[in-house]
C-alpha positions as CSV (number, residue, x, y, z in Angstrom):
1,X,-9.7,15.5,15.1
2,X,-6.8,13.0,14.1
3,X,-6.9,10.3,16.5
4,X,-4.6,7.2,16.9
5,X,-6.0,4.3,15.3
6,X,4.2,-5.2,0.6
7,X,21.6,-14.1,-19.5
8,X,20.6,-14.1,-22.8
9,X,21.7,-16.6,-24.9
10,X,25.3,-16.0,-27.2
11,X,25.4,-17.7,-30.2
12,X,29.0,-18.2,-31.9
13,X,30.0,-19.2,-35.5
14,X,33.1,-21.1,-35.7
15,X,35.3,-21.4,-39.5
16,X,37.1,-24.1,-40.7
17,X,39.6,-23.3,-43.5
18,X,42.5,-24.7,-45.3
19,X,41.5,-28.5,-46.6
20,X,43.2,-29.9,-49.1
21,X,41.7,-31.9,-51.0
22,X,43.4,-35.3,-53.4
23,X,42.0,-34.7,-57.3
24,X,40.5,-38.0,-58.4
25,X,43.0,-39.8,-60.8
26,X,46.5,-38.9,-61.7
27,X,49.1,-37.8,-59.5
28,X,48.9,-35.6,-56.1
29,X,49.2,-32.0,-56.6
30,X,52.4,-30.5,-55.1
31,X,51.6,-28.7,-51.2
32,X,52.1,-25.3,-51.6
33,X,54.1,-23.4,-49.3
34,X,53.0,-22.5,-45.9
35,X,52.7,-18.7,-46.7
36,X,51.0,-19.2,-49.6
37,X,48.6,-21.5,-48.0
38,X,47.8,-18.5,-45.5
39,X,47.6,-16.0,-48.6
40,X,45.4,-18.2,-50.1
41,X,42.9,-18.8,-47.0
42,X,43.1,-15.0,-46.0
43,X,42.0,-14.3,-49.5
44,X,39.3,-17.0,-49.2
45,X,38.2,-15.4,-46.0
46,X,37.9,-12.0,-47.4
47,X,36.0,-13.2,-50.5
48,X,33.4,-14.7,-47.9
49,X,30.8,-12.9,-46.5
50,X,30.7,-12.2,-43.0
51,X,28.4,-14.3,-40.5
52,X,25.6,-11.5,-39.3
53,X,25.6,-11.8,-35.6
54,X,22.0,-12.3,-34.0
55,X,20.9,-9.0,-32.8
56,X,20.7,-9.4,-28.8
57,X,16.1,-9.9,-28.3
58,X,14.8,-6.5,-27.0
59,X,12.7,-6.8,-23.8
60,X,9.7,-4.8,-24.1
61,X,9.1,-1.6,-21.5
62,X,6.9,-2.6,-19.0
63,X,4.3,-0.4,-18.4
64,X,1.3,-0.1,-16.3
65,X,-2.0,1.4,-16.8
66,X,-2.4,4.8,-18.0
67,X,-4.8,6.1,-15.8
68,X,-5.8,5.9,-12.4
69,X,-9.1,4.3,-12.6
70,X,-7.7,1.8,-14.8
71,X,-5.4,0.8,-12.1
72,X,-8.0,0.6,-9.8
73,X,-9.7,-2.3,-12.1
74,X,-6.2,-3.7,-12.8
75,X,-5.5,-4.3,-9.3
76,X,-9.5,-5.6,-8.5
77,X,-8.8,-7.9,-11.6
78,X,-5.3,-9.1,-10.6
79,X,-6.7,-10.5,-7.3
80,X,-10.2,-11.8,-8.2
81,X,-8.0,-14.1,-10.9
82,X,-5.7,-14.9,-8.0
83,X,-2.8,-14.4,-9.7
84,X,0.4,-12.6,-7.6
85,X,2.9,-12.0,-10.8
86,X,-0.2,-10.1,-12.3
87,X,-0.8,-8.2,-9.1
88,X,3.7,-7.6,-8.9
89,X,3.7,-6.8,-12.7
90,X,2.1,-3.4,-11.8
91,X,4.5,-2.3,-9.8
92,X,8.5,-1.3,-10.7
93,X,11.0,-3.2,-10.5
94,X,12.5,-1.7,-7.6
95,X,8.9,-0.8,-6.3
96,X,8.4,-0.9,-2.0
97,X,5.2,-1.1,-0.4
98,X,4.6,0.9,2.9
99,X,2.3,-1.3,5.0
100,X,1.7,0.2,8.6
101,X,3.3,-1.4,11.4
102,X,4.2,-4.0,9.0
103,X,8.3,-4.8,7.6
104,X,8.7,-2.8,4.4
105,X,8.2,-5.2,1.1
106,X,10.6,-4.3,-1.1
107,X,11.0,-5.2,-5.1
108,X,8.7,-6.5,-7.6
109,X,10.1,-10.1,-6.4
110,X,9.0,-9.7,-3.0
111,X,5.8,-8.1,-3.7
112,X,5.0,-11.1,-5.5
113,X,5.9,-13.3,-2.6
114,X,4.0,-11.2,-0.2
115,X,0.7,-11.6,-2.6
116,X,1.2,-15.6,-2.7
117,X,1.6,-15.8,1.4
118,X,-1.8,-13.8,1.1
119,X,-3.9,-15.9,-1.2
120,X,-2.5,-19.5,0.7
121,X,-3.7,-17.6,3.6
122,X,-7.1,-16.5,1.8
123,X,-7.8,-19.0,-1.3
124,X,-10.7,-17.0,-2.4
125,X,-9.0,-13.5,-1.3
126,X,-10.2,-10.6,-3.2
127,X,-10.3,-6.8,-3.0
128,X,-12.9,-4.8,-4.2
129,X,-12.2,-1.0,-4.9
130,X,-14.2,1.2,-3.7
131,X,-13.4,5.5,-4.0
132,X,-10.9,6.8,-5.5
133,X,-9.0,10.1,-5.4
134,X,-6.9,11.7,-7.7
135,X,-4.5,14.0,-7.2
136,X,-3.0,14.6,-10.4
137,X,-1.3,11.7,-12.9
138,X,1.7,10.4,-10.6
139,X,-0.6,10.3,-7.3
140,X,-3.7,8.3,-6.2
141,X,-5.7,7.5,-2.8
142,X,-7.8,4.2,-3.7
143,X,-9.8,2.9,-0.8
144,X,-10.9,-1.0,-1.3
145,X,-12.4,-4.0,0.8
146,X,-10.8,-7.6,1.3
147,X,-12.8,-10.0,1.8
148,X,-11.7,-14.2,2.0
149,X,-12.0,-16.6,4.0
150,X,-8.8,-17.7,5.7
151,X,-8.5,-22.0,5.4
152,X,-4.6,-22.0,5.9
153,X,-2.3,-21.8,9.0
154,X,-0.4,-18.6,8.2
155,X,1.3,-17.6,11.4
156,X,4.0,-15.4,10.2
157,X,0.2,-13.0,9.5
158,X,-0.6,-14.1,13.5
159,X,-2.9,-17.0,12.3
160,X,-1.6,-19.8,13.7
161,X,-4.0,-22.2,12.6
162,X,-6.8,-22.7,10.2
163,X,-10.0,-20.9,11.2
164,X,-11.8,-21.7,8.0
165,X,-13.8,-18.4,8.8
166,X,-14.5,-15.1,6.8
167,X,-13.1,-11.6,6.8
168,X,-14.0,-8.4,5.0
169,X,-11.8,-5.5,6.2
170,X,-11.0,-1.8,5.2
171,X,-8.3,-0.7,3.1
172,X,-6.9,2.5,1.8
173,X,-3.9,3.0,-0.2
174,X,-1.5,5.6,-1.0
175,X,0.1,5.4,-4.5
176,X,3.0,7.4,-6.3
177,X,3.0,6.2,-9.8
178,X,6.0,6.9,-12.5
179,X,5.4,8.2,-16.2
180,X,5.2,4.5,-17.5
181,X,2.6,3.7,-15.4
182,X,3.6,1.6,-12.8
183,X,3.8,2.0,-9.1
184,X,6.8,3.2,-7.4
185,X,5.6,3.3,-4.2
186,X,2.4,2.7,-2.3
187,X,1.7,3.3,1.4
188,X,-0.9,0.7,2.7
189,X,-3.0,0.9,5.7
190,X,-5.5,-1.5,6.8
191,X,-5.9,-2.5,10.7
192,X,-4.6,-6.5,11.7
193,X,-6.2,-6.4,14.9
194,X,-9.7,-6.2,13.0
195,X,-8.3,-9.1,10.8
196,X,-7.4,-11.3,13.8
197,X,-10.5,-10.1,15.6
198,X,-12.9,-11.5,12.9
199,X,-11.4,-14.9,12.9
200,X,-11.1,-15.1,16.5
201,X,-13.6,-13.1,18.1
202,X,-13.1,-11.9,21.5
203,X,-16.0,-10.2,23.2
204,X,-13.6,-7.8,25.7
205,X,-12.0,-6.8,22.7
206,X,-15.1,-6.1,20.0
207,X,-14.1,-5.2,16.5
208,X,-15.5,-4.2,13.3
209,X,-18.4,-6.3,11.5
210,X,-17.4,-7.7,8.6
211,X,-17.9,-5.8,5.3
212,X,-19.0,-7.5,2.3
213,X,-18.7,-3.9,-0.4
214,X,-17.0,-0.5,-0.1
215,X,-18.0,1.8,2.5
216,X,-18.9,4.9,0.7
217,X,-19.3,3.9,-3.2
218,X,-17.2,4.3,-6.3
219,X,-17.6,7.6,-7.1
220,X,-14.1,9.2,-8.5
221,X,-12.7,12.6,-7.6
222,X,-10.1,14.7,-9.1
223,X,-8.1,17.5,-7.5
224,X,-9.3,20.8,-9.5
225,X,-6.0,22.6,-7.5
226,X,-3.9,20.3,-9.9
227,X,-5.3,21.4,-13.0
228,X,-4.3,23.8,-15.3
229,X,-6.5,27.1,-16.0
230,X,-6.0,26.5,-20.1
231,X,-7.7,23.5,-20.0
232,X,-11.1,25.6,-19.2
233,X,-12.8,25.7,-22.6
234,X,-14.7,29.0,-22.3
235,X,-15.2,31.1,-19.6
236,X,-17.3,29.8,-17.8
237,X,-15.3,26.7,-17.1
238,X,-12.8,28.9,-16.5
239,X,-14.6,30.3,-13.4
240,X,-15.9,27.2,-12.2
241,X,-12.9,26.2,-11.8
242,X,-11.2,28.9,-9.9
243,X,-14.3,28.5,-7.5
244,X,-13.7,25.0,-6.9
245,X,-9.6,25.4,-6.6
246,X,-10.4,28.5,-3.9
247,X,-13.1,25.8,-2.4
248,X,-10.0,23.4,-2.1
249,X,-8.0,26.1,-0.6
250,X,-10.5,26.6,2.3
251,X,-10.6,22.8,3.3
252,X,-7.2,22.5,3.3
253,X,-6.8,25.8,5.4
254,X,-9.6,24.4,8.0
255,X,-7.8,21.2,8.1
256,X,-4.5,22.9,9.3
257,X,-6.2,25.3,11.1
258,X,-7.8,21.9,13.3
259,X,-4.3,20.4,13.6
260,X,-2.9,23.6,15.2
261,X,-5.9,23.7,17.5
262,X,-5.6,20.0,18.7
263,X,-1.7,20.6,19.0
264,X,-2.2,23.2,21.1
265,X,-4.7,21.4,23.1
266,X,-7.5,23.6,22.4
267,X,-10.2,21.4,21.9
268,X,-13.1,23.3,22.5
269,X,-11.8,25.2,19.1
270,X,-11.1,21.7,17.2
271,X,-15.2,21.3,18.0
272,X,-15.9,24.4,16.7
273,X,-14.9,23.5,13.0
274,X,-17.4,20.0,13.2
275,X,-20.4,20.1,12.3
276,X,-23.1,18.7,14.7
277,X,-23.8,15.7,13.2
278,X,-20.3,15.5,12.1
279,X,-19.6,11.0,11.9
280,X,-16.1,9.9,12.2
281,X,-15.5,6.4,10.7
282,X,-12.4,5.2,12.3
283,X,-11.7,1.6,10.5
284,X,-9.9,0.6,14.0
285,X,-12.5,1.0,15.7
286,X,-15.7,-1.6,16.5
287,X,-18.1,1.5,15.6
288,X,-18.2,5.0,14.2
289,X,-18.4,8.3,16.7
290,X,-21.8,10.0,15.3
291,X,-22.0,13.3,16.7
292,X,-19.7,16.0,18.4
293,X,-20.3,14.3,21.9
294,X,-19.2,10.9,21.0
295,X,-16.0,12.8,19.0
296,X,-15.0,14.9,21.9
297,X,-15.3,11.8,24.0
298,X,-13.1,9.6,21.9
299,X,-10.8,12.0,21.4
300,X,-10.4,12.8,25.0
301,X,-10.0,8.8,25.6
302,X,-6.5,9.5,23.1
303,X,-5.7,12.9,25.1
304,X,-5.9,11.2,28.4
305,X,-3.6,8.2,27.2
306,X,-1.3,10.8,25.2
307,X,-1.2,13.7,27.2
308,X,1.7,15.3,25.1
309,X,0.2,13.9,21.8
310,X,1.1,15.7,18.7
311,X,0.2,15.5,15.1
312,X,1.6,16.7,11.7
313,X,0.7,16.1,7.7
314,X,3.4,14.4,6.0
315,X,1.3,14.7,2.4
316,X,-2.6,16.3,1.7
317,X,-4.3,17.3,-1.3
318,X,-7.8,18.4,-1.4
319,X,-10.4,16.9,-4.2
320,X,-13.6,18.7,-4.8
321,X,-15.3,18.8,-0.5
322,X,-12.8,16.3,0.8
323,X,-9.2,16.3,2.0
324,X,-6.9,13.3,1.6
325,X,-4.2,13.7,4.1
326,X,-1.5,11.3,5.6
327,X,-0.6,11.9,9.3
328,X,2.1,11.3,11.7
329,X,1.6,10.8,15.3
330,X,4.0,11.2,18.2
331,X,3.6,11.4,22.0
332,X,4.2,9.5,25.3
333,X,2.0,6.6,26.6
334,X,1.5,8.7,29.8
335,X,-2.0,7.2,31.2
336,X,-4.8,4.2,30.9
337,X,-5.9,3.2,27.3
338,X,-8.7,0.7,27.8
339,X,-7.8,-1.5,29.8
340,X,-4.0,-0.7,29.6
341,X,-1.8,0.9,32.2
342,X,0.5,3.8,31.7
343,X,3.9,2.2,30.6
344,X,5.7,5.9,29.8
345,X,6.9,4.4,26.4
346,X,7.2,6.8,23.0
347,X,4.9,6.3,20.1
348,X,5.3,7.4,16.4
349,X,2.0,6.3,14.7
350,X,0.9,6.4,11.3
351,X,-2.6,7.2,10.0
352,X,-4.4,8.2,6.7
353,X,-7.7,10.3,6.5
354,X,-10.2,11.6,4.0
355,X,-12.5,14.4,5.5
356,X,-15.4,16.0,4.1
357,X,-16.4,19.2,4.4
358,X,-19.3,21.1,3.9
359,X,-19.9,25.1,4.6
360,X,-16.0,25.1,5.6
361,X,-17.1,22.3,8.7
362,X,-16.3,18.7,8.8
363,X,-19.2,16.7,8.5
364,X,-17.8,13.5,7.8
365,X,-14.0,11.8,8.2
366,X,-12.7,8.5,7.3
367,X,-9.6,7.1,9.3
368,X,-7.2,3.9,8.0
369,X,-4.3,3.0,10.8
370,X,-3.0,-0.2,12.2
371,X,-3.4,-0.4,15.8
372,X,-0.8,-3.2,15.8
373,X,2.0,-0.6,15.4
374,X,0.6,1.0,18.5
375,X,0.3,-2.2,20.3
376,X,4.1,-2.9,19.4
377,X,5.9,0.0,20.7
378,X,3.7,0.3,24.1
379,X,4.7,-3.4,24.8
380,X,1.0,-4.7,24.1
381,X,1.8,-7.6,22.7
382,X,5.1,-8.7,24.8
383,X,3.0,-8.4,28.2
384,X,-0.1,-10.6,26.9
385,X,3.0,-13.4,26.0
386,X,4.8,-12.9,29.4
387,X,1.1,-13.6,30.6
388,X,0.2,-16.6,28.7
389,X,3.7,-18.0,29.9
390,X,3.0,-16.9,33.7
391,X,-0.3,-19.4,32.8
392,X,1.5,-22.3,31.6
393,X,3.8,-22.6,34.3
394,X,0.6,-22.4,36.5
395,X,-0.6,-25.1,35.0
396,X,2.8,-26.9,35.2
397,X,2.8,-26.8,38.7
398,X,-0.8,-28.0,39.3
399,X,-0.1,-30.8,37.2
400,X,3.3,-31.4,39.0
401,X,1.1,-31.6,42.3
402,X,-0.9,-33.8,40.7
């Protein structure tokens, strides 16, 4: 069912002894001698207190919020105030951020220069959380929506110039948070194609419609399989929850059980666990598949492109009827994707999925991936360039006849 789709300051006190000082009137008293000069400013010295040193100024711990759905708000607040140190001061310092088929962004520095290039880029850039998944206190699946409108050239994002049009694309995001809150690491997926696509739309190559709002809702869900069984009151709670943890084991069993099914290119098997109205929202997509016919036939389009395709969790944990589950991809680009010929290159593709289940069959899946890391390691990009130059010396030639 998988398919392809950011020194103090040291203050010193210096002592000045040993003056000597002419009594008005009368005659100059005698100098004493030079020991007894140091005897006498030694003793001096002792008798005087000691200068307290200033006591170095503490930092204070930085910490983030305490609970997931707080972060969820602190992060919606942090961009809707446009603010990039607010958005960097919820991560640690030596935080990195995961985007897919993007350059790792590394540091709570850099994350705050990654979030000013976005809002030059998107002056009224916001993101607006939408689900959100829990795992247990150190791990979190939020899924959000950015919308702006994009009235700056930003080409190193592949905008060369200005469109001064709107986007609202999908995002999901995969966060491993510490014990003082803050976000160690967070792996981000969101498609750039779709981006560019809705600022510079290109009929041959539809893309998603804008959205405005989350996809699905709010709602909150929390991994029973995490919890503890002492934290059942009575029980009753006690066996609700062992219903809902075994519930959790199920999906997650079904979920491997359709990996080793696709891997082993049984598909008629990986159709068997859908149900048939089963809807797969694939964010890289232009539209979703509704129905086992339109699945089977999109994942066949990946089969026939990726022959030897493969597919294996890398992290999953189940939350009441859904799944959350990261996926790697490999395989060889071994026929026509689209419009694209075979070019026999390697791929190693990243994708993150939340699947519902219902009477132990898949009835509805969500899929985040960047189709720009794709694009990049089949050559995508590199032949539509040798392309445009092939064009321009074309033209150079015509005008050279001229």
């Amino acid at each position: 069912m998988r398919n392809i789709v950011i020194g103090g300051l040291v203050l010193g006190a210096l002592v000045v002894a040993g003056c000597n000082e002419k009594p008005s009137g009368g005659e100059a008293t005698p100098a004493a001698s030079g020991s007894a000069t140091v005897t006498a400013a030694a003793a001096s010295a002792s008798a005087m207190p000691a200068a307290a040193k200033p006591e170095p100024e503490k930092k204070a711990k930085a910490e983030g919020p305490k609970d997931h759905k707080a972060r969820a708000k602190a992060i919606e607040e942090a961009f809707a105030s446009q603010d990039a140190k607010k958005i960097s001061a919820l991560y640690a310092e030596d935080a990195v951020i995961k985007s897919m088929g993007a350059p790792d962004v590394k540091g709570r520095e850099a994350i705050e220069k990654h979030a000013q290039r976005m809002f030059a880029a998107f002056k009224d850039g916001k993101m607006t959380h939408g689900r959100v998944f829990e795992k247990d206190k150190h791990t979190v699946v939020i899924e959000s929506v950015f919308t702006g409108t994009n009235t700056t050239d930003a080409p190193e994002m592949g905008i060369p110039k200005a469109t001064n049009k709107p986007v609202g694309f999908a995002v999901v995001s995969w966060y491993e948070v510490g014990d003082d809150g803050l976000i160690k690491e967070e792996h981000r997926y969101h498609d750039d194609p779709t981006l560019l696509g809705q600022l510079v739309p290109d009929k041959k190559n539809p893309v998603r419609e804008l959205l405005t709002a989350p996809h699905a809702g709010t709602s909150s869900y929390e991994s029973k399989s995490a919890k503890d069984e002492k934290e059942a009151k009575d029980a009753k709670e006690k066996a609700e929850l062992a219903k809902a943890v075994e519930t959790e084991k199920k999906n997650v069993e079904v979920e491997k059980k359709l990996m080793s099914e696709q891997n082993a290119g049984k598909i008629a098997e990986v159709l068997k666990l859908m149900a048939e109205d089963i809807v797969y929202v694939d964010f890289t997509q232009d539209k979703d598949a509704k129905g086992k016919k339109a699945f089977d036939e999109l994942l066949h389009k990946y089969l026939t492109a990726f022959p030897d395709l493969k597919v294996k969790s890398t992290a999953e944990f189940a939350a009441g009827d859904f799944v959350v589950e990261e996926f790697e991809y490999t395989g060889t680009h071994k026929g026509p994707l689209g419009g694209v010929k075979a070019t026999n290159k390697p791929i190693n593709l990243h994708q993150l999925e939340i699947d519902e289940f219902k009477d132990g069959k898949f009835v509805k899946s969500w899929a985040w991936g960047n189709n720009a890391e794709l694009y990049s390691q089949i050559g995508l990009g590199a032949e539509e360039k040798k392309g445009e130059k092939k064009d321009e010396k074309k033209e150079e030639k015509k005008g050279e006849k001229k």
